[in-house]
C-alpha positions as CSV (number, residue, x, y, z in Angstrom):
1,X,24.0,-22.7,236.7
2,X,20.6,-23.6,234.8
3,X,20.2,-20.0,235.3
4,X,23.9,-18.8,233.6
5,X,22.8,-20.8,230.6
6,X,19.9,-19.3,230.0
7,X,20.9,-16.1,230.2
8,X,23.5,-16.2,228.0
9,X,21.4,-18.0,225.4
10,X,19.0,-15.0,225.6
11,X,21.4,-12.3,225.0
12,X,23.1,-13.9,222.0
13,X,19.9,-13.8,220.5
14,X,19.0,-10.4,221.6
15,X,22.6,-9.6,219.8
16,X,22.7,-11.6,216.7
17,X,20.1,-9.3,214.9
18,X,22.0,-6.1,215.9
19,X,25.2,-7.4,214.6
20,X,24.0,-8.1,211.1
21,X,22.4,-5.0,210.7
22,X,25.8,-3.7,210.7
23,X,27.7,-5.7,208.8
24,X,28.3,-3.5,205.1
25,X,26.8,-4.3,202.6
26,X,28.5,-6.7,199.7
27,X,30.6,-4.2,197.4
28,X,29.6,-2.9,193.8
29,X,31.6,-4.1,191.3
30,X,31.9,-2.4,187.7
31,X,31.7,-4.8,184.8
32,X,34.9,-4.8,182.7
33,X,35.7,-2.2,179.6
34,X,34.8,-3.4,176.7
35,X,38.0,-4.7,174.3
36,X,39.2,-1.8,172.1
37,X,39.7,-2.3,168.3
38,X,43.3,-0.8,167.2
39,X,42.8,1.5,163.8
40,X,45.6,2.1,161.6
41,X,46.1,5.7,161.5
42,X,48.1,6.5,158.2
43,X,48.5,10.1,158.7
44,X,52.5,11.2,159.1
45,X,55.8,11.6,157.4
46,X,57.2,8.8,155.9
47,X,60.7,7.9,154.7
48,X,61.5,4.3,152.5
49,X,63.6,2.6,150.4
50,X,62.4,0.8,146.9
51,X,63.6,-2.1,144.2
52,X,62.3,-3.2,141.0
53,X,62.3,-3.4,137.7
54,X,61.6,-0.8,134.4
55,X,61.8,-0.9,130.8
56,X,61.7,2.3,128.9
57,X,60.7,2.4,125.2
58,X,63.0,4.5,122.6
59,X,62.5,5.4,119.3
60,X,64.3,7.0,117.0
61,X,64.3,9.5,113.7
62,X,66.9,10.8,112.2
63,X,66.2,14.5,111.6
64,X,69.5,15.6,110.5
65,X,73.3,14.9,110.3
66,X,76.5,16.7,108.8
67,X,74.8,16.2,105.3
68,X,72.1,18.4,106.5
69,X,68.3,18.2,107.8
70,X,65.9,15.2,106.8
71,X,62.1,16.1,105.7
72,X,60.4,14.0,106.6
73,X,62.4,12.7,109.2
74,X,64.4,8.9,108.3
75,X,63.3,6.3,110.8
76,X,65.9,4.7,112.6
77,X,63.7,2.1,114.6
78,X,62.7,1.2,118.2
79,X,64.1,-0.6,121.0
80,X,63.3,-1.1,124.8
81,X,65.6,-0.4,127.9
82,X,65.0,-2.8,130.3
83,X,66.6,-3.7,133.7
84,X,67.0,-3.1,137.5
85,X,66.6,0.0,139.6
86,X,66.8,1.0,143.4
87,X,66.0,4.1,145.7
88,X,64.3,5.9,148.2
89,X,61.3,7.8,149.1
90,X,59.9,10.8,151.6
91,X,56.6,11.7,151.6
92,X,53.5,13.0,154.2
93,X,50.3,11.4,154.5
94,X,46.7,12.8,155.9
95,X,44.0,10.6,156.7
96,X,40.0,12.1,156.9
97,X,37.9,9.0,157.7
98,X,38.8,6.6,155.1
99,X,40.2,8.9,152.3
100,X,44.2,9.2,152.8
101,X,45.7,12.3,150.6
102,X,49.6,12.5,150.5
103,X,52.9,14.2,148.7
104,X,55.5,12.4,148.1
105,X,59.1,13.1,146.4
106,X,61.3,9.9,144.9
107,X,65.0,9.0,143.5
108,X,66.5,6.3,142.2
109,X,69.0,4.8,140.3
110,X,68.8,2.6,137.5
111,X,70.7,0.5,134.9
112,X,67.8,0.7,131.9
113,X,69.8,-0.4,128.7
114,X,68.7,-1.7,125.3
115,X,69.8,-1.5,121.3
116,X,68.9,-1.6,117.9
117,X,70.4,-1.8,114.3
118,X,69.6,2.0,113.1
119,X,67.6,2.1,109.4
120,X,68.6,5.0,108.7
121,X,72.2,5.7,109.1
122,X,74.3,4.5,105.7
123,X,77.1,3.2,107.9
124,X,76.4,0.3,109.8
125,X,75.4,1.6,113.5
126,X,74.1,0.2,116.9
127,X,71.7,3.0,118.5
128,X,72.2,2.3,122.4
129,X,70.1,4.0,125.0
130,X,70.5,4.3,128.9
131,X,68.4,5.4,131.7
132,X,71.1,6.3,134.8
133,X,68.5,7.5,137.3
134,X,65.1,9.1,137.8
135,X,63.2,11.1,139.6
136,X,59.7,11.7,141.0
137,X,57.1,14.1,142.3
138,X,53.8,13.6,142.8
139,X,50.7,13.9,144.7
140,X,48.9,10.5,146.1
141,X,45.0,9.8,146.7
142,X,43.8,6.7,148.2
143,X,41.0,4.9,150.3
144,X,42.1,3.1,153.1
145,X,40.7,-0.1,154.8
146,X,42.0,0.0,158.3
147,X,46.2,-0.9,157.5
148,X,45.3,-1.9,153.6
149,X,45.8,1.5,151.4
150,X,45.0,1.6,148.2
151,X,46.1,4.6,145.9
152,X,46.7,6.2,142.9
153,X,49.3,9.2,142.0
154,X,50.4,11.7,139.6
155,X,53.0,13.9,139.3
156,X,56.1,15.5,137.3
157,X,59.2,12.8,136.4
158,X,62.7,13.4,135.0
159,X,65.1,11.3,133.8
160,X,69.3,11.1,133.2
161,X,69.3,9.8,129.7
162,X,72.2,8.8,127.4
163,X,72.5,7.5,124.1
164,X,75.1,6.1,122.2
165,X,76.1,4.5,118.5
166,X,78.7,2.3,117.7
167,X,80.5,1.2,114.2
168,X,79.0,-2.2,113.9
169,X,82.0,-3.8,112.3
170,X,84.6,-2.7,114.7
171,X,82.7,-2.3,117.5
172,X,83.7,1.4,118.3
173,X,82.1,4.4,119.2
174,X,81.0,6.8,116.6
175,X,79.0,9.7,118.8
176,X,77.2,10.0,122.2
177,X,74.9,12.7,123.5
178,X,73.0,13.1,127.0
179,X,69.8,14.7,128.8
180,X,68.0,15.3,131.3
181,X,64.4,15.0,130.5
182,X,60.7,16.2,132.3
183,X,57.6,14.6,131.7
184,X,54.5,13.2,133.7
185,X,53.8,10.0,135.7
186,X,50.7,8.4,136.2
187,X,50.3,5.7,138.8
188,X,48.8,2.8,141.4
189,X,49.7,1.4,144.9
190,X,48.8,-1.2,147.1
191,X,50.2,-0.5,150.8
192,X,49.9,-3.0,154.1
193,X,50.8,-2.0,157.4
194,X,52.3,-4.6,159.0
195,X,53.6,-2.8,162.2
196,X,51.9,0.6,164.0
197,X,55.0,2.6,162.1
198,X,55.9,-0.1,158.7
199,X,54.5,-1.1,156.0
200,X,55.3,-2.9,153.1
201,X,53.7,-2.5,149.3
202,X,54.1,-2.7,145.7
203,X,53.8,0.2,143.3
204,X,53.3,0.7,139.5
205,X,54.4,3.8,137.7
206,X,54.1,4.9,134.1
207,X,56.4,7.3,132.7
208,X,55.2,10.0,130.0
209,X,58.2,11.4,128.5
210,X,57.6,12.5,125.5
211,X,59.8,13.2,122.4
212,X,63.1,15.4,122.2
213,X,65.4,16.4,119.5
214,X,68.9,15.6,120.6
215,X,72.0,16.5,119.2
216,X,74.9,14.0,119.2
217,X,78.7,14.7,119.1
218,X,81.3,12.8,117.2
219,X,83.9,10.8,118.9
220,X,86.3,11.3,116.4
221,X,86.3,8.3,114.8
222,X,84.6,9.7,111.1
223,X,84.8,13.1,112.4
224,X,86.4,15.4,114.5
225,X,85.7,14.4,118.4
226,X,83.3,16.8,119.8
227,X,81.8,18.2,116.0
228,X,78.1,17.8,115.4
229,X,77.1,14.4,114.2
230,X,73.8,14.1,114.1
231,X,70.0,14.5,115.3
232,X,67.4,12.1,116.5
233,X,64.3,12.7,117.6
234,X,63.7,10.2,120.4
235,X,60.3,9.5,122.2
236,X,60.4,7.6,125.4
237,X,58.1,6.4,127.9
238,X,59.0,4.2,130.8
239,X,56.9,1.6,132.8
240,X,57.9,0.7,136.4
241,X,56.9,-1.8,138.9
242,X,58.4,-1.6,142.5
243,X,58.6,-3.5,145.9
244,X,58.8,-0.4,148.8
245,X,59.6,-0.8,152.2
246,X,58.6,2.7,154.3
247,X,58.7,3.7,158.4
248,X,56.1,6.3,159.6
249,X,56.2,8.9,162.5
250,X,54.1,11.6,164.0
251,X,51.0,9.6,163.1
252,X,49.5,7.8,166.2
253,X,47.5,4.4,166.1
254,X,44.0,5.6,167.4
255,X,40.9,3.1,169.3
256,X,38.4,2.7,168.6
257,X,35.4,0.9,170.7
């Protein structure tokens, strides 16, 4: 039995050594990826919707009524159109580095009104002015700090215009005329993406619209309705600030390591 024993103590050391030599060696494991940094990616077609506010200035000279033309013209006095306005916007964006170029076509309606006393008119007479809607079409440049964009545009702008004057005493309406004018539009935006296809930003605008002779027809109150009234050279220019809401495709969010 002593014997047994000491044989079998022998060959499990005699087999020990063998059987860690094969046991495989401990497995390599590769070391996590390092954390990727989302980047905005601005480039794509973009559709949105816009609200704000506008004023347009308006003044007016009378160059001519029924009497005949006025040299120099008679100064009839300014006013400012103010209120609400709404609308949308399409556009494409292209981003190279961090320089973002775009084009970009707007509408919207508005509800600009305002009125003065004229000074030139012998009859008592309330010049009123209205901006219905406008329109813009411009081209955008910006620099862009990941999702913040800032940018500045310019472009061609046209506006629905009408006018009106009423009898102060009675309250009635003496003529009316209507336009549709072009001019240029200078402007600035700041733009936060707030979602890989939203973002949110504010915009300001400055319409240059120049100054139009416009003829006015009677409404037949002192004269025939539809007969030549008058003339007024009116200049215009229109400031606007808006709040614009816009979704982006075809653009993918890139990483960046």
């Amino acid at each position: 039995m002593k014997k047994y024993l000491l044989a079998t103590v022998a060959l499990i050391a005699f087999a020990a050594p063998a059987a860690a030599a094969d046991l495989a060696a401990r497995p390599y494991t590769k070391a996590p990826p390092a954390p990727i940094a989302a980047v905005y990616d601005w480039t794509g077609f973009y559709i949105g919707a816009n609200g704000g506010w506008g004023s347009g200035r308006k003044c007016w000279d009378l160059t001519a009524d029924v009497v005949g033309p006025f040299v120099p013209p008679l100064a009839e006095g300014c006013h400012d159109a103010t209120g609400g306005t709404a609308g949308g916007q399409l556009g494409y964006r292209w981003q190279a580095g961090t320089w973002v170029f775009g084009v970009e076509g707007q509408g919207n309606w508005a509800d600009f009104t305002g009125s003065n006393t004229s000074l030139a008119l012998l009859a008592p007479t309330e010049n009123e002015s209205r901006i219905n809607a406008f329109g813009l079409i411009t081209g955008q440049v910006g620099y862009a700090w990941n999702n913040v964009l800032l940018y500045v545009k310019g472009g061609a702008a046209v506006t629905s215009d009408k006018y009106r004057g009423f009898d102060i005493p009675t309250g009635l309406l003496v003529d009316s005329a209507k336009e549709t004018r072009w001019g240029g539009v200078v402007g600035a935006g700041l733009e936060v993406g707030f979602a890989p296809n939203w973002s949110v930003g504010v915009e300001y605008n400055h319409l240059f619209m120049g100054d139009r002779d416009v003829d006015f027809a009677a409404s037949g109150i002192f004269a025939p309705a539809g007969s030549f009234s008058r003339t007024s050279n009116i200049s215009q220019d229109v400031d606007l600030v808006t709040v614009r809401v816009n979704y982006r495709w075809g653009g993918p969010v890139i990483g960046r390591y």
